[in-house]
N, CA, C and O atoms as a MOPAC input file, in Angstrom:
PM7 MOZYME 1SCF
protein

 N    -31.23000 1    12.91500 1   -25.63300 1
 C    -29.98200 1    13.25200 1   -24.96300 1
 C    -29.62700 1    12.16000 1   -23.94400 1
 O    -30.49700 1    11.83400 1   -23.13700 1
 N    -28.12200 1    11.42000 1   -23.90200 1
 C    -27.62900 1    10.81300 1   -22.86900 1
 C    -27.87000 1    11.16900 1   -21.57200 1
 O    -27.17300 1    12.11700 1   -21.21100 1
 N    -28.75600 1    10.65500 1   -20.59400 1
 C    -28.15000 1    10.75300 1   -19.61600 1
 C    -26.77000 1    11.08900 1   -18.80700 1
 O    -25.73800 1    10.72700 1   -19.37200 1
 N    -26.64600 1    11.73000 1   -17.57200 1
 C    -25.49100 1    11.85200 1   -17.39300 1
 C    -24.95100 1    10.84600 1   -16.40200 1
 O    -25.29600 1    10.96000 1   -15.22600 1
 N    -24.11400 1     9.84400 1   -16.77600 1
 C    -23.19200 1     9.12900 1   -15.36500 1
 C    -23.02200 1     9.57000 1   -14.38000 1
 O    -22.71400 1    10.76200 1   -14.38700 1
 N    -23.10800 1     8.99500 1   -13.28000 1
 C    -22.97500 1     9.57700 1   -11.59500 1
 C    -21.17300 1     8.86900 1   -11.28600 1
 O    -20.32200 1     9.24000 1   -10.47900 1
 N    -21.14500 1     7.77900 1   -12.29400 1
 C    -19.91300 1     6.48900 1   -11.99500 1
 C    -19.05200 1     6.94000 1   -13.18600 1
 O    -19.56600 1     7.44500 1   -14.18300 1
 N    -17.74500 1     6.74700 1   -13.05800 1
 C    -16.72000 1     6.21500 1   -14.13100 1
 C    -15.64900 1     6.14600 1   -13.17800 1
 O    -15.45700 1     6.65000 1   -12.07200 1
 N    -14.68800 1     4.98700 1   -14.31000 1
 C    -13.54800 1     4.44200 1   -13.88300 1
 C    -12.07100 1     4.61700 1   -14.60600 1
 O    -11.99500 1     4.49900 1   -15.82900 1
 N    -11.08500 1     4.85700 1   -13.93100 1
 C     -9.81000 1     4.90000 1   -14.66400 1
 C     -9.68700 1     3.29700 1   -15.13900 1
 O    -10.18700 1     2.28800 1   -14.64200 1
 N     -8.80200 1     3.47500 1   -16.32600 1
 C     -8.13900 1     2.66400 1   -16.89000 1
 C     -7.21900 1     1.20300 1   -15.59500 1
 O     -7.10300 1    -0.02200 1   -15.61100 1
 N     -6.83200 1     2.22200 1   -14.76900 1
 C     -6.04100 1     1.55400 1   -13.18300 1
 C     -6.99300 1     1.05300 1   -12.49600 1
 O     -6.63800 1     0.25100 1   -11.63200 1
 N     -8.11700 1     1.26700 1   -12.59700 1
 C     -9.18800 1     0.88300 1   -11.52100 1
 C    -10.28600 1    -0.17800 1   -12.49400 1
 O    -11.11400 1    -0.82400 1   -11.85100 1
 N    -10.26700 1    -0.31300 1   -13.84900 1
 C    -10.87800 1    -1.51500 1   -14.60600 1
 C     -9.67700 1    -2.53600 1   -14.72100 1
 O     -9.91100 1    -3.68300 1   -14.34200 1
 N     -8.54400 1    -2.27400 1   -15.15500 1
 C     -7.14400 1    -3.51700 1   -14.46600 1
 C     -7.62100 1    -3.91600 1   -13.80300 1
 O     -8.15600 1    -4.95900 1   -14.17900 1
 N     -7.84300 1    -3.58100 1   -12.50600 1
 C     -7.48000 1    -4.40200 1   -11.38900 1
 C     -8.93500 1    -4.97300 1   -11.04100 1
 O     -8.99300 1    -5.95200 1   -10.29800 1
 N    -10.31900 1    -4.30800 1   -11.63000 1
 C    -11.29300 1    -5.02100 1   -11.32000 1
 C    -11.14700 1    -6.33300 1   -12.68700 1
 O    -11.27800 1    -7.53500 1   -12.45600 1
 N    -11.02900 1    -6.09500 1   -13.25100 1
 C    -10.87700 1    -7.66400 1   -13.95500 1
 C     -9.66100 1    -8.56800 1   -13.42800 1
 O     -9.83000 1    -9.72400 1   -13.81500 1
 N     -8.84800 1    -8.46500 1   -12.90300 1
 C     -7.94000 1    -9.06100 1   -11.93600 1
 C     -8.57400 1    -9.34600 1   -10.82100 1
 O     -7.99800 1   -10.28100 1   -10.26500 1
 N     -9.88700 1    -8.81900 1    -9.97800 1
 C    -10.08100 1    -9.61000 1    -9.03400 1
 C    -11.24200 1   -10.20100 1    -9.57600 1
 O    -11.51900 1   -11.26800 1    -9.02600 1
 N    -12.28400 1    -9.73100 1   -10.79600 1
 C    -13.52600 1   -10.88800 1   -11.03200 1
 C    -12.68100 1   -11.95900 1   -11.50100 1
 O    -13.12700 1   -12.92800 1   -10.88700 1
 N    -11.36600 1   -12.52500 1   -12.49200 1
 C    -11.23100 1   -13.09600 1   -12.80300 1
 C    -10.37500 1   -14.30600 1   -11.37600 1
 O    -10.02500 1   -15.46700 1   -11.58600 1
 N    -10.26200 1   -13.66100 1   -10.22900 1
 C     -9.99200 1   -14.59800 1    -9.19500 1
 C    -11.35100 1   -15.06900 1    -8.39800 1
 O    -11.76100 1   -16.22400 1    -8.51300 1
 N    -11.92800 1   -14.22600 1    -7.69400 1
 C    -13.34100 1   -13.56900 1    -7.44400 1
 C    -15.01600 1   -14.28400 1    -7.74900 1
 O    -15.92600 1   -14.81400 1    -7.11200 1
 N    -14.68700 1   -13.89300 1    -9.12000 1
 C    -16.04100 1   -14.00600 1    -9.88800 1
 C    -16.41200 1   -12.59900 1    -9.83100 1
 O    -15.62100 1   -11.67500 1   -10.02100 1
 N    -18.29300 1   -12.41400 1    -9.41900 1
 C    -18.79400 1   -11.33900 1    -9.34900 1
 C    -18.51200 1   -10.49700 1    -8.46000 1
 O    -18.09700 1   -10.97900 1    -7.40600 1
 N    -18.61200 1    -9.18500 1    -8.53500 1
 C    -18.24100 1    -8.10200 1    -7.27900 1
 C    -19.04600 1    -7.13200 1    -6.94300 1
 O    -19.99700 1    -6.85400 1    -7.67400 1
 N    -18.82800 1    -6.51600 1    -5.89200 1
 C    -19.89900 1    -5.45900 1    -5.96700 1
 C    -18.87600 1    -4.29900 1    -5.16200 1
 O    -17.90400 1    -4.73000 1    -4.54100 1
 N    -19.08500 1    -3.16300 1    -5.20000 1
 C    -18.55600 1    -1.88500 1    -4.17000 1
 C    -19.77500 1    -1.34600 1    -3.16900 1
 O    -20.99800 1    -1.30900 1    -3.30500 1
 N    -19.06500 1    -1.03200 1    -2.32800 1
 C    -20.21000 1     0.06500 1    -1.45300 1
 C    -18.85900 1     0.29000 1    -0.68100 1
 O    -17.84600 1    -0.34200 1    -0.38000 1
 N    -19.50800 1     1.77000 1    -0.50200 1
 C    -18.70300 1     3.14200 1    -0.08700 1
 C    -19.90400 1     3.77100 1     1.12100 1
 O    -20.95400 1     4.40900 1     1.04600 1
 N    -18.95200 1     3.10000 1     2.38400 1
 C    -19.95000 1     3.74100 1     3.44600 1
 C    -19.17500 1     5.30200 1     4.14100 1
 O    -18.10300 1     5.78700 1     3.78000 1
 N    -19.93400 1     5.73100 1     5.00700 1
 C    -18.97700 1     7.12400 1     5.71200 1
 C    -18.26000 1     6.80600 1     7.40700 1
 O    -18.12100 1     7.78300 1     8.14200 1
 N    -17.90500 1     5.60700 1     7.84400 1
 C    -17.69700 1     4.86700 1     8.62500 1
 C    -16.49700 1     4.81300 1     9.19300 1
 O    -15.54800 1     4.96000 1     8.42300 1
 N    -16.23200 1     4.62000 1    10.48900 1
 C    -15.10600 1     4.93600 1    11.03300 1
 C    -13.79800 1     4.54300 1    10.46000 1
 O    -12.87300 1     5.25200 1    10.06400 1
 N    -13.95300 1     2.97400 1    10.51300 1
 C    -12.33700 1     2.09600 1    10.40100 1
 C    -12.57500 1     2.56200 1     8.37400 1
 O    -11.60500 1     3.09300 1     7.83400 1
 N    -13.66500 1     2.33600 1     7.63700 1
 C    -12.80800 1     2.12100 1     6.62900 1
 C    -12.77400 1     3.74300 1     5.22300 1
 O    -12.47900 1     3.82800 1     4.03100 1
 N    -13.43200 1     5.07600 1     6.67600 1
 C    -13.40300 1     6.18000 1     6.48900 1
 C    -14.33400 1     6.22800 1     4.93500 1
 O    -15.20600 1     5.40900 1     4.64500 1
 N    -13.98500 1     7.16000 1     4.23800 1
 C    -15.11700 1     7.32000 1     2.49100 1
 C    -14.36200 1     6.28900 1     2.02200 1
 O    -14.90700 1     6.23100 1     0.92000 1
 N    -13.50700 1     5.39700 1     1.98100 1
 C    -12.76400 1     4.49400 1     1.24800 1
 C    -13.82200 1     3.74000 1     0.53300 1
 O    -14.60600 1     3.16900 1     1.29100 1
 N    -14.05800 1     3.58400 1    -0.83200 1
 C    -14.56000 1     2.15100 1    -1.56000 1
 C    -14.21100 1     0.85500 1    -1.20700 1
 O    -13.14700 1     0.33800 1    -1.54400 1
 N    -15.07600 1     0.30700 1    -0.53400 1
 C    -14.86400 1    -1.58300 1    -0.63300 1
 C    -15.39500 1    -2.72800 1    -1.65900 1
 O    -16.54000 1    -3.07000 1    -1.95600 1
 N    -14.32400 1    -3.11400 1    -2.01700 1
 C    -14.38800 1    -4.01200 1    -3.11500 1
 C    -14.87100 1    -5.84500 1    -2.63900 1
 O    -14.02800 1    -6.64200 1    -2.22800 1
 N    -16.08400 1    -6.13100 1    -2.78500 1
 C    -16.11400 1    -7.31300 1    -2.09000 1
 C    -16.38300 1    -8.52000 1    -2.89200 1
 O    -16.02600 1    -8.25900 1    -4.04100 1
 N    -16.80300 1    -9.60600 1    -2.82800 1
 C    -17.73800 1   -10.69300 1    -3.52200 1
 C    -18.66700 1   -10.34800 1    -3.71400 1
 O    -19.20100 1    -9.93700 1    -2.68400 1
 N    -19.58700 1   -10.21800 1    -5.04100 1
 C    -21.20200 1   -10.09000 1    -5.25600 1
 C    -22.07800 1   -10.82100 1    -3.47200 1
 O    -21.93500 1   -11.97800 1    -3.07600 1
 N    -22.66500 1   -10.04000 1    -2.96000 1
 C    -23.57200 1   -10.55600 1    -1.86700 1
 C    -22.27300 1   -10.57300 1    -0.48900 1
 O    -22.73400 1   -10.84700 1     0.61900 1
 N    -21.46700 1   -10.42600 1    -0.52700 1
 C    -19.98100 1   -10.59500 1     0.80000 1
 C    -20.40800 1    -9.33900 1     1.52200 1
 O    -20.04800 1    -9.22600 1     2.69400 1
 N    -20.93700 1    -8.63600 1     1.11900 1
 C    -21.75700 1    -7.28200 1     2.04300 1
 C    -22.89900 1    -7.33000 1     2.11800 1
 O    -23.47100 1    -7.87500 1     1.17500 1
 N    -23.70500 1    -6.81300 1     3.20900 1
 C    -24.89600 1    -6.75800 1     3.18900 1
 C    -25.41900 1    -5.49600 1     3.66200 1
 O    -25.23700 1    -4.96100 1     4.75600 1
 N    -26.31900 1    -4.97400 1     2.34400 1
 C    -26.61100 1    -3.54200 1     2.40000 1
 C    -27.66000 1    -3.18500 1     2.97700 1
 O    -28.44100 1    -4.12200 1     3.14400 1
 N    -28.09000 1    -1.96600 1     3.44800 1
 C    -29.11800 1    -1.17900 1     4.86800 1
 C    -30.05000 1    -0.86900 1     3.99200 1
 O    -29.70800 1    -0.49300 1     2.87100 1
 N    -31.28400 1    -0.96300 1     4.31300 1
 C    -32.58800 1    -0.28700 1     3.71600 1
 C    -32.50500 1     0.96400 1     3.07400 1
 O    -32.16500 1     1.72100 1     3.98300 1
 N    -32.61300 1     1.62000 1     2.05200 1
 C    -32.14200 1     2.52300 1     1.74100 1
 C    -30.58300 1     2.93000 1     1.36000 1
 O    -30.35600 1     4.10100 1     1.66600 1
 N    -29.52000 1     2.28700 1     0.79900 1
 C    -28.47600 1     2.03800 1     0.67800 1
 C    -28.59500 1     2.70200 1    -1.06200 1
 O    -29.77000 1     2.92000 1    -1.35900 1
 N    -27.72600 1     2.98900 1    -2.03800 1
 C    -28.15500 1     3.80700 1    -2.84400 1
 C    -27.20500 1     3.38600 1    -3.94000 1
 O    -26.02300 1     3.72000 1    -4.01200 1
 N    -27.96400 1     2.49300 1    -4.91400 1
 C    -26.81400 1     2.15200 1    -6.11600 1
 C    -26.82200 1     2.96000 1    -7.21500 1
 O    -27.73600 1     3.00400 1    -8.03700 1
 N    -25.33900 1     3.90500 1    -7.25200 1
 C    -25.33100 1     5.21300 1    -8.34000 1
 C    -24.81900 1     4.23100 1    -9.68400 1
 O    -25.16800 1     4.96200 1   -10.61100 1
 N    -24.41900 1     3.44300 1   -10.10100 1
 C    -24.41600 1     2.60700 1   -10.96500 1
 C    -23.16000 1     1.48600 1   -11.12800 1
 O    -22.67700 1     1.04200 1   -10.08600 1
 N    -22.66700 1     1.05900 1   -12.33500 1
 C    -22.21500 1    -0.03500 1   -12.33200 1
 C    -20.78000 1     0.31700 1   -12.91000 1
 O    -20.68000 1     1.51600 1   -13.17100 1
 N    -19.45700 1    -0.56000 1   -13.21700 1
 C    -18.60100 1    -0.50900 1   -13.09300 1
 C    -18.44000 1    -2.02500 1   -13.70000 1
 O    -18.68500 1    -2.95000 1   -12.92600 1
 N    -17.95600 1    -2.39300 1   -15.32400 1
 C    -17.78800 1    -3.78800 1   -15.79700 1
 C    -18.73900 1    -4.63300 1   -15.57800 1
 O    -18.54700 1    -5.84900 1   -15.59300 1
 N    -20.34400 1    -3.86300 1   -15.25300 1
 C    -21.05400 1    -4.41300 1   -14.71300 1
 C    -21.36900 1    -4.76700 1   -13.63200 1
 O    -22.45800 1    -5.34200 1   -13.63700 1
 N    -20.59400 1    -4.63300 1   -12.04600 1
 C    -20.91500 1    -4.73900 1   -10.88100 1
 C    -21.14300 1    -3.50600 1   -10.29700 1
 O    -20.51200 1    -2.49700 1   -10.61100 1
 N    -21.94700 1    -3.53700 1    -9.52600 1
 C    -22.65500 1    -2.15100 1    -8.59800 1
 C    -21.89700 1    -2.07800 1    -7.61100 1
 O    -21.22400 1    -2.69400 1    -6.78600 1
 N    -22.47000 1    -0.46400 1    -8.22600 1
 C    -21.35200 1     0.59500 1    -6.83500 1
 C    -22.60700 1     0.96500 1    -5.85900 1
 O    -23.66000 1     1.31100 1    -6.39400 1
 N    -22.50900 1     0.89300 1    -4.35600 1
 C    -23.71800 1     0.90200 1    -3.86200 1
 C    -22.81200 1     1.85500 1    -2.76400 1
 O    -21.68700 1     1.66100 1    -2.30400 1
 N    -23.87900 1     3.07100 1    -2.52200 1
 C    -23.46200 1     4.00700 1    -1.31900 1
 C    -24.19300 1     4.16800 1    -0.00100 1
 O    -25.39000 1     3.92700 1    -0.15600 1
 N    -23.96300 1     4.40600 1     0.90800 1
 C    -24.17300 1     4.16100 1     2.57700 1
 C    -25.54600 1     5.48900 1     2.34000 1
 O    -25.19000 1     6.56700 1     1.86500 1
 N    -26.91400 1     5.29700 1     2.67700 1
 C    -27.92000 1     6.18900 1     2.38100 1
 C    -27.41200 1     7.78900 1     2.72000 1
 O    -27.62800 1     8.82800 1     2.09700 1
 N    -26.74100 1     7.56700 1     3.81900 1
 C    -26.26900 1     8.92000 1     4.44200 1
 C    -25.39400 1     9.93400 1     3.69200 1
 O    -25.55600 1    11.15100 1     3.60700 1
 N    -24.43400 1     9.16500 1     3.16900 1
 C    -23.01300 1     9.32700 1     2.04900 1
 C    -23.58600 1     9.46700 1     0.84800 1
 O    -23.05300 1    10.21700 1     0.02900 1
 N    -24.53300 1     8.91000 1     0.59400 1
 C    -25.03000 1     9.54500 1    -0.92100 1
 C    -25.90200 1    11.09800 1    -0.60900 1
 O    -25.65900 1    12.07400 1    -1.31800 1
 N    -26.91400 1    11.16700 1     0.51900 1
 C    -26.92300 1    12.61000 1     1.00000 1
 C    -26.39200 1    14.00700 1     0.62200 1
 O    -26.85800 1    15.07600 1     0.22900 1
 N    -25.18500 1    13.47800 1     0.93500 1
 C    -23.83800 1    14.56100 1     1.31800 1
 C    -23.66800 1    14.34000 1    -0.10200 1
 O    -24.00900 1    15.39400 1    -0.63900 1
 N    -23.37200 1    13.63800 1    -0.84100 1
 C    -22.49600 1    13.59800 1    -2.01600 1
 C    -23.20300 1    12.89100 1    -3.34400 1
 O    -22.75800 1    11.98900 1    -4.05400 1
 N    -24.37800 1    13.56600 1    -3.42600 1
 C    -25.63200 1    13.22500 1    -4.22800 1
 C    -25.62400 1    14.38200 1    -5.55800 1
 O    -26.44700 1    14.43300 1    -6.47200 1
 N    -24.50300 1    15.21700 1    -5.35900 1
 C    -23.98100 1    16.44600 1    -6.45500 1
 C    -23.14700 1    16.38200 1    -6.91000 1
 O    -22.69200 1    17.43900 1    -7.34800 1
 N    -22.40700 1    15.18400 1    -7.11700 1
 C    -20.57500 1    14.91900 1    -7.47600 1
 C    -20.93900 1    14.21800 1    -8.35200 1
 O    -22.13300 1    14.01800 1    -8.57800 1
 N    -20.06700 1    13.74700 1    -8.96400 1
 C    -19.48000 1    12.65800 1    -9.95500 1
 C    -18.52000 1    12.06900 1    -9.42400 1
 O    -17.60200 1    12.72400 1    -8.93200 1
 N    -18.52400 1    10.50200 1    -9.40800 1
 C    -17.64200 1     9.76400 1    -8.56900 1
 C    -16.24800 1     8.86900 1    -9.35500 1
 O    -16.48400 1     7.71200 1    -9.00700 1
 N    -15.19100 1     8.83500 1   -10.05600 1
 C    -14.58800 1     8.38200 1   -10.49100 1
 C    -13.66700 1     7.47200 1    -9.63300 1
 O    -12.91000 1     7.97300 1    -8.80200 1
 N    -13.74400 1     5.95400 1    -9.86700 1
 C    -13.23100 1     5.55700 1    -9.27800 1
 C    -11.44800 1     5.17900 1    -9.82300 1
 O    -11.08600 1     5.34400 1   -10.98700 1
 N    -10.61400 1     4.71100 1    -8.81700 1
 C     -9.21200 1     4.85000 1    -9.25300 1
 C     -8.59900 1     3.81800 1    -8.24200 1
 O     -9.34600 1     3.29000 1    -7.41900 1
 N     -7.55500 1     3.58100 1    -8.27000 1
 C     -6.88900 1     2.66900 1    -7.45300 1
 C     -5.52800 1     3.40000 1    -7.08500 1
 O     -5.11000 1     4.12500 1    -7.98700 1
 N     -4.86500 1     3.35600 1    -6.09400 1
 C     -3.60600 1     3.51300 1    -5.16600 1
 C     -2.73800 1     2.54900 1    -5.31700 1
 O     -3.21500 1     1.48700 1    -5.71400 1
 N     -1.12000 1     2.60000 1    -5.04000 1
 C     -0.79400 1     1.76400 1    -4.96000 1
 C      0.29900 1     1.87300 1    -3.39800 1
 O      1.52300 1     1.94800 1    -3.28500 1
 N     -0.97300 1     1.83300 1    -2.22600 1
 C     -1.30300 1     1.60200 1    -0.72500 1
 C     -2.53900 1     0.57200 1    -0.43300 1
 O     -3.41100 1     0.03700 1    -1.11800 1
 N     -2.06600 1     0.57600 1     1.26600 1
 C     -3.23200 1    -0.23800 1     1.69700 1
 C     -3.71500 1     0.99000 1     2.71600 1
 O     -3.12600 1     1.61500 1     3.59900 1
 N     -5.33700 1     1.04900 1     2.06700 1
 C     -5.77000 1     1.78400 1     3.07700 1
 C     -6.60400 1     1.87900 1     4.33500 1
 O     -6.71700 1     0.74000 1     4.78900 1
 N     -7.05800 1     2.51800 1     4.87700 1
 C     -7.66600 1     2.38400 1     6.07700 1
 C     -8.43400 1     1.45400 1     6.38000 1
 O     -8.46500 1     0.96900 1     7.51000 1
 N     -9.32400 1     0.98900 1     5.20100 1
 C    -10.05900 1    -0.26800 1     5.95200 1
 C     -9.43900 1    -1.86800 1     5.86600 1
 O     -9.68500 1    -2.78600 1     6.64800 1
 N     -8.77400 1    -1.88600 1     4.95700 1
 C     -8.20000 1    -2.92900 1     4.62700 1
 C     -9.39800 1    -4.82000 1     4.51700 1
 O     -9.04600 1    -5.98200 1     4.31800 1
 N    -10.70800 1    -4.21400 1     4.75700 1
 C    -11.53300 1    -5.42300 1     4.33400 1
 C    -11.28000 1    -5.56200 1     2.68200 1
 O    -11.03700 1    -6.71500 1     2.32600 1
 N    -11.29700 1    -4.84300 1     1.93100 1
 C    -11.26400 1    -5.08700 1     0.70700 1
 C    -10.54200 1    -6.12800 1    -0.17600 1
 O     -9.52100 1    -6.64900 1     0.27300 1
 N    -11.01100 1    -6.47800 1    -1.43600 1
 C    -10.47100 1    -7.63500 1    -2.03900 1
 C     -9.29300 1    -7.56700 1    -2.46200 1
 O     -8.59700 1    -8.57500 1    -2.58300 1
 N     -8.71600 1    -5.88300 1    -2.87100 1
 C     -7.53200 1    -5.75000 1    -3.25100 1
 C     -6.66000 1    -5.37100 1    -2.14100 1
 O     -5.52000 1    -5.09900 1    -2.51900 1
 N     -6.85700 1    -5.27200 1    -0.89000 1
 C     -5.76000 1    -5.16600 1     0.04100 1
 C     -4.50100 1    -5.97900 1    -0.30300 1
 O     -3.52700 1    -5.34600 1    -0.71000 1
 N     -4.40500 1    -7.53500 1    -0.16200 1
 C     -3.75400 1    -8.03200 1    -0.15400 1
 C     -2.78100 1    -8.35800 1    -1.07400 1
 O     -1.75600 1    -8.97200 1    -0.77700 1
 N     -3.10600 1    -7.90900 1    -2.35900 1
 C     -2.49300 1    -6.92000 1    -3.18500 1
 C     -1.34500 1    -5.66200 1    -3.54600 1
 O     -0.66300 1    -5.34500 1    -4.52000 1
 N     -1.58100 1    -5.12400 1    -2.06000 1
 C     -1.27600 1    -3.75000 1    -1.94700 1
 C     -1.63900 1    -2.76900 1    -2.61700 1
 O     -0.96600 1    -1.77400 1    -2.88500 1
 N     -2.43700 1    -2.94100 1    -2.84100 1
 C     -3.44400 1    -1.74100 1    -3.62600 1
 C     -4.69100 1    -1.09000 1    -2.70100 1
 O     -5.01900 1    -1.45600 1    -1.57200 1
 N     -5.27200 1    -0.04300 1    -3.48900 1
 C     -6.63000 1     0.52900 1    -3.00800 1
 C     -7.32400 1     1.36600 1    -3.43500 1
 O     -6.95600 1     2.43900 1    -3.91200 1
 N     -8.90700 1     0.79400 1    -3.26000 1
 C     -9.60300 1     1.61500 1    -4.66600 1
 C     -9.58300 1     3.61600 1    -4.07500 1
 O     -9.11400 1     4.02800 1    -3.01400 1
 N     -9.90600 1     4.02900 1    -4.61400 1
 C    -10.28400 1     5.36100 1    -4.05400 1
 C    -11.05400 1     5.91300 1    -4.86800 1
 O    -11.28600 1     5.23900 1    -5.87100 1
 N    -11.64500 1     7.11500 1    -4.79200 1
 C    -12.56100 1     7.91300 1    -5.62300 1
 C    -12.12600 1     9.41000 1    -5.47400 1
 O    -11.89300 1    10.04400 1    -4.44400 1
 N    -12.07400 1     9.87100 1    -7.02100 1
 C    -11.95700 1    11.67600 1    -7.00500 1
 C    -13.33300 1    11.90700 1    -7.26600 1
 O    -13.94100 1    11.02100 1    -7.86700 1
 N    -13.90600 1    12.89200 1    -6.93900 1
 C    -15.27900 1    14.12900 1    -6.99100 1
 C    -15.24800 1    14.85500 1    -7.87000 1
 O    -14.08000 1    14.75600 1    -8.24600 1
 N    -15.83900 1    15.71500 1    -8.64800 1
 C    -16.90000 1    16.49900 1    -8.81400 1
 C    -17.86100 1    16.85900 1    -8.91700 1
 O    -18.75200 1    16.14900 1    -9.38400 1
 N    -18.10800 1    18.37900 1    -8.43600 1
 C    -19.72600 1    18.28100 1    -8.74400 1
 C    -19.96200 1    18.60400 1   -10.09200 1
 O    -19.23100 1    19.13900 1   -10.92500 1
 N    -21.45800 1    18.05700 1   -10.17700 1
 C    -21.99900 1    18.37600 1   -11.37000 1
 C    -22.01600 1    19.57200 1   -12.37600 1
 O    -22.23100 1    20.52300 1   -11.62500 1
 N    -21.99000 1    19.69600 1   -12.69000 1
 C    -22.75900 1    20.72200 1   -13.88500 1
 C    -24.15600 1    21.39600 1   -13.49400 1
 O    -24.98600 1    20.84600 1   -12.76900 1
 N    -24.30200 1    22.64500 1   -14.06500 1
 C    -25.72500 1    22.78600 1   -13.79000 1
 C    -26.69100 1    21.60000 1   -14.53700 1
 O    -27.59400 1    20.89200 1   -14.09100 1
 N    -25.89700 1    21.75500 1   -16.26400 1
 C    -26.64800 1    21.01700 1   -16.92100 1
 C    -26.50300 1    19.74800 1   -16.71200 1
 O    -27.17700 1    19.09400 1   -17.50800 1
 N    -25.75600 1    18.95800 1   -15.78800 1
 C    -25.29000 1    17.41900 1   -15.88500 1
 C    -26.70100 1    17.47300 1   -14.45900 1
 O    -27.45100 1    16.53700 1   -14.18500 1
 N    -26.68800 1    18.35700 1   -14.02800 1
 C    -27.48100 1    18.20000 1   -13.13500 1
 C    -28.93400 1    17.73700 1   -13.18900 1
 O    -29.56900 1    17.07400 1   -12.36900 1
 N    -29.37100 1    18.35600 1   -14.59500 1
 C    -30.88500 1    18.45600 1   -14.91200 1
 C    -30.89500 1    17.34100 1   -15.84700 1
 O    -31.77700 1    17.07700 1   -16.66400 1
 N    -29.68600 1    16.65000 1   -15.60400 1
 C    -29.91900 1    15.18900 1   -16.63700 1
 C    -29.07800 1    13.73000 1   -16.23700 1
 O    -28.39500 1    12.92900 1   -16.87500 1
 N    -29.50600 1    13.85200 1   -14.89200 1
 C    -28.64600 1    12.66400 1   -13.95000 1
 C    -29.53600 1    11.39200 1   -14.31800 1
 O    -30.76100 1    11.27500 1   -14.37100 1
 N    -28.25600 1    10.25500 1   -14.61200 1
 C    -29.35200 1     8.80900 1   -14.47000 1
 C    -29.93100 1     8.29300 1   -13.01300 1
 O    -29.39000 1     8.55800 1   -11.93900 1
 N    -30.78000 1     7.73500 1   -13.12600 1
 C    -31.33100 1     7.37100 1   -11.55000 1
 C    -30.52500 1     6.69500 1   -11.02600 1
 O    -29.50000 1     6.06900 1   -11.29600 1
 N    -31.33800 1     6.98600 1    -9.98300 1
 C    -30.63200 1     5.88100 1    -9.00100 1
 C    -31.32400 1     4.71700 1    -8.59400 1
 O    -32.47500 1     4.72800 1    -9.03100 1
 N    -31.00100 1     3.52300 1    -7.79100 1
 C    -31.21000 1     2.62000 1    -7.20000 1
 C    -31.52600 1     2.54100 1    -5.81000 1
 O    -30.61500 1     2.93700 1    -5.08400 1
 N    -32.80200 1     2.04700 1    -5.09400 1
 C    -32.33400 1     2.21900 1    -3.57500 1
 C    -32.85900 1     0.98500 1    -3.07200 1
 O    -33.92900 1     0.58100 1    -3.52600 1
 N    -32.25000 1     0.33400 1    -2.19500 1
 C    -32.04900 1    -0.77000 1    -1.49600 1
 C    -33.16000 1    -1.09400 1    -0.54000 1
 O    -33.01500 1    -0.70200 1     0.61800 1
 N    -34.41600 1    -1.85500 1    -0.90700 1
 C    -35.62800 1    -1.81900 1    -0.67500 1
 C    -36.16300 1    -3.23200 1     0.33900 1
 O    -37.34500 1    -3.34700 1     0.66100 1

């Protein structure tokens, strides 16, 4: 049996990540719980962030990692994270697609009982 994904992406939110690897290069996300740039996803350069001991990569996205703030995966270690894009600039505005006028965001759910008893691992920042 498949594993179950913790990650997926709209159609709007793989656009625009191949629009910025192809300016860019490699990328990575992390989604901290933080004042200025609130649950917002930041879209950066592969290595343009630098992640906390314990930092928590739920998986990948065209191949670049989505990495979550240890605390924020905590809280939200029972969802499913789909990522999506806006067409605003939002609260944190570090991101690669600000300037753009765009912004990534993420809808939730939680799991399943059964998606539950068959989650892929995770990653943690060692």
């Amino acid at each position: 049996m498949e594993k179950t994904k913790r990650l997926d992406a709209t159609e709007k939110a793989l656009a625009l990540i191949e629009m910025l690897s192809e300016k860019f290069g490699d990328l990575m996300f992390y989604q901290a719980g933080g004042c200025c740039e609130g649950t917002q996803p930041q879209c950066f350069e592969k290595g343009g962030f630098y992640l906390r001991l314990g930092d928590v990569c739920i998986g990948t996205i065209k191949g670049f990692e989505f990495w979550l703030d240890k605390d924020l995966f905590e809280y939200w270690k029972h969802a499913h994270f789909t990522l999506d894009v806006t067409d605003a600039i939002g609260a944190g505005g570090f991101s690669l697609e600000t300037p753009y006028g765009k912004t990534f965001v993420v809808h939730y759910r939680i799991f399943s009982e059964e998606e539950s008893s068959n989650l892929e691992e995770v990653r943690l920042n060692e």
